[in-house]
Each structure stands twice: as C-alpha cells, then as structure tokens.
N, C-alpha and C positions, 0 to 999 in steps of 0.2 A: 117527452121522450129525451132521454139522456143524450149528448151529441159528442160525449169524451173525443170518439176517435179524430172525427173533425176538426176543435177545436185544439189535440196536439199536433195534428196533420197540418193547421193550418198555420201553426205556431212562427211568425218571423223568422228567416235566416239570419242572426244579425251576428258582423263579425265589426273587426273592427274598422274595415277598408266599406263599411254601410256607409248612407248617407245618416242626416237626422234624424227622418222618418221612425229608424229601429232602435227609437230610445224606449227605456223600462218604462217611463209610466204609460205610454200608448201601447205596449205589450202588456201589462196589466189592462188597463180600461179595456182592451180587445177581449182577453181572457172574461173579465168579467162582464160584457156584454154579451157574452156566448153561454153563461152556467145560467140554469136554470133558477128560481126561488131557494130552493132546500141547500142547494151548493153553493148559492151566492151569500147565505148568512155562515156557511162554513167559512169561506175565503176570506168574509167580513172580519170574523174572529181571528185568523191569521192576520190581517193587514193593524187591527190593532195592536197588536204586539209589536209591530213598531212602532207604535207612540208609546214613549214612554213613559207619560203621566197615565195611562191606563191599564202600568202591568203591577197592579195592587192583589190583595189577599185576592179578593173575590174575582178577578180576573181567573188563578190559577185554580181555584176550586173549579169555576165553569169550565174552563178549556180540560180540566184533568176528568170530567164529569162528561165530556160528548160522547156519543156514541162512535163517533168517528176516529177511527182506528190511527191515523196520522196525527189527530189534532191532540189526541193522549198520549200518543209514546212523544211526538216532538217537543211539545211541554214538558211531560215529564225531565226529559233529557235537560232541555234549558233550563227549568227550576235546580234540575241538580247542578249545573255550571255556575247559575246565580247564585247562591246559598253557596258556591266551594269557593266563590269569590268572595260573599261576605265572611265565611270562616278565615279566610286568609286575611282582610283587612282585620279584624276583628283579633287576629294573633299581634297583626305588625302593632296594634296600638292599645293591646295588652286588656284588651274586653274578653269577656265571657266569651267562650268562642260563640254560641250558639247565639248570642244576644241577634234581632232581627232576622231572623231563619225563618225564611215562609215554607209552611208545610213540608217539616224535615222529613226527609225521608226515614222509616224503620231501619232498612239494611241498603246503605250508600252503597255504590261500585266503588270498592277497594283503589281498583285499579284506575279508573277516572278520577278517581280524587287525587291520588296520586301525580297524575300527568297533569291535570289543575292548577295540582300548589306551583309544580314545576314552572308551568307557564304565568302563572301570576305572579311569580318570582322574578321574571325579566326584568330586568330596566327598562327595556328597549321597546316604548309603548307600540310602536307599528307591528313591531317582530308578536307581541302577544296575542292582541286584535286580531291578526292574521293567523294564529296559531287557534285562538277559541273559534272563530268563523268558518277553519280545514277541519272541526270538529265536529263543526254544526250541520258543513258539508257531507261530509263523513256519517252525518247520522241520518241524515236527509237519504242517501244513497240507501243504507242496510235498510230502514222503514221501507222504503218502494222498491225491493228488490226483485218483486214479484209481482209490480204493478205498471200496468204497459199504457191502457186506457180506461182511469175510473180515475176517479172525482183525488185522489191520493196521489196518482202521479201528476195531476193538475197542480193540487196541496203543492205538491214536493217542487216543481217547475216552480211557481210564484216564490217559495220560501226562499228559494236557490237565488231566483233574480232578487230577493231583496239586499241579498248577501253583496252580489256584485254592483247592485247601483250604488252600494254603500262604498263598496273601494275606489268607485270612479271618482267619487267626491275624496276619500281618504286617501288614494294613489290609484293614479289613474292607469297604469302600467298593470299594477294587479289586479284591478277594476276589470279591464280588456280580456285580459288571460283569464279569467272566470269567465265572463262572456262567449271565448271561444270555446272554455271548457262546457259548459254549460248548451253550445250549439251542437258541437258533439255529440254530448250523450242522447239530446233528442234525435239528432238522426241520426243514432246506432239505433234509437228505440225501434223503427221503421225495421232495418236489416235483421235485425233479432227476431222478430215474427213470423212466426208463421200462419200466413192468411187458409193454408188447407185443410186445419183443424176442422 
C-alpha cells in the first residue's frame, strides 16, 4: 500500500538552527526507506542523475521513456538546458553548433533558449550555477503543481534537496536559503489541503 501522505508528513523539519541529525543524505536514506519496490526504482533513476558518468545517450532515452509523468517532463527540461549549454559552448569555440546534442529536441522553447544563452553567457560561474539550478527549481515547482501526496511530489521533494546539498557544498549561505525554502513549501503543502474532501 502506497504510504505518500506519511512519508511527506513525516518529512524532517530541517532549518538551519537544526542540529546534524537534518542533514540530506539521512533525509534521503529515510525517504527511501519508506517507498515502496515500484517507487524506489523511480527515485533510483533520479538519484543517478547525479552521477555524472551515468547521464549518457541511453540514460535519456530511459528516463524520457518512463511512464512516470515527473521523471519525463524533468528530463525533458534538463536535456533541453544540457544541449542549450552545449550549443553555446559549441558557438564560443566555433563548432557546428549541434555537434554532441543528445536527442535534439524537434521544436526547442524559443524562450528558454533564449534565457540559456543569456545565463551561460556570465562570467560569473556562481551567479550561472545558481541561475540554471532557480530553473530547475522553477521547473520542479510547475511539474507538481498539483501534486500534494503521490510518488511526484516525493520525485519533486528529493530532486529539490539535491539542488540544495549541492549549494552547501558550492555556498553554504545559499545552500541554507534553499533548505529553508524548501522547509516551507512542505508545510504550506499541510495548510493547502483540504482533508474534507
């Protein structure tokens, strides 16, 4: 039996005045002690995605091929960020553009390419990093906009936290401020429900 509501209800408070205890990888191992078989080879396939020697061709054809409605549009999204970053490297240093493009997309988002270039355009390596990651965040949000407790808003909770244990290590200042963003929005999820239905 599926335990969604549980498992976000039971989700760590963690701010930054927490002790050790409410660090990500023990909110991960918790989360994934709690999903079931069918959802733990989902969260599986999210967590490789951050390794980065495992985000090859057949990585994206699988993840773009799940049935699972978060694990195709969040891929999608990232493959299009990946691919607008190798077109922009691929301009600076006078390649085909397309040269290395995994599974171009038919019809890009205009407009996300657009904001892309811009941001791969910086100098300013922290300021980008942090500019593609409020993207990712941003896309994380629209996917589960309508998912309170199922296996997607779980998705979307681990994808979030990998974003911010990454800044603690890159800047720990913005590392924290995702953290407490990210404590937020699960308990608005709580206030937003209505259990009368």
């Amino acid at each position: 039996m599926d335990n969604y509501e549980y498992i976000i209800a039971s989700l760590p408070d963690f701010t930054p005045d927490k002790g050790p205890g409410q660090n990500p990888e023990e909110i991960i191992e918790f989360v994934h002690s709690q999903l079931e078989e069918k959802d733990l080879a989902l969260a599986g396939i999210l967590e490789d995605s951050w390794d980065g020697d495992k985000l090859d061709l057949e990585f994206y054809e699988q993840a773009l091929a799940q049935k699972n409605r978060f694990l195709r549009e969040f891929f999608g999204f990232d493959l299009e960020v990946r691919n607008a970053k190798v077109r922009h490297l691929n301009r600076a240093l006078g390649r085909k553009e397309d040269t290395d493009i995994f599974l171009p997309i038919e019809e890009p988002d205009q407009e996300l390419e657009s904001t892309l270039e811009r941001i791969y355009a910086d100098p300013d390596i922290l300021a980008k990093e942090r500019a593609i990651d409020r993207l990712m965040w941003e896309k994380i949000d629209e996917i589960t906009t309508f998912d309170y407790f199922d296996i997607d808003a779980i998705l979307g909770f681990l994808a979030k936290l990998h974003i911010a244990k990454r800044w603690m290590i890159l800047d720990e200042e913005s590392g924290r401020e995702m953290f407490r963003q990210l404590t937020q929005e699960v308990q608005s999820t709580f206030k937003g429900v209505n259990y009368e239905q």
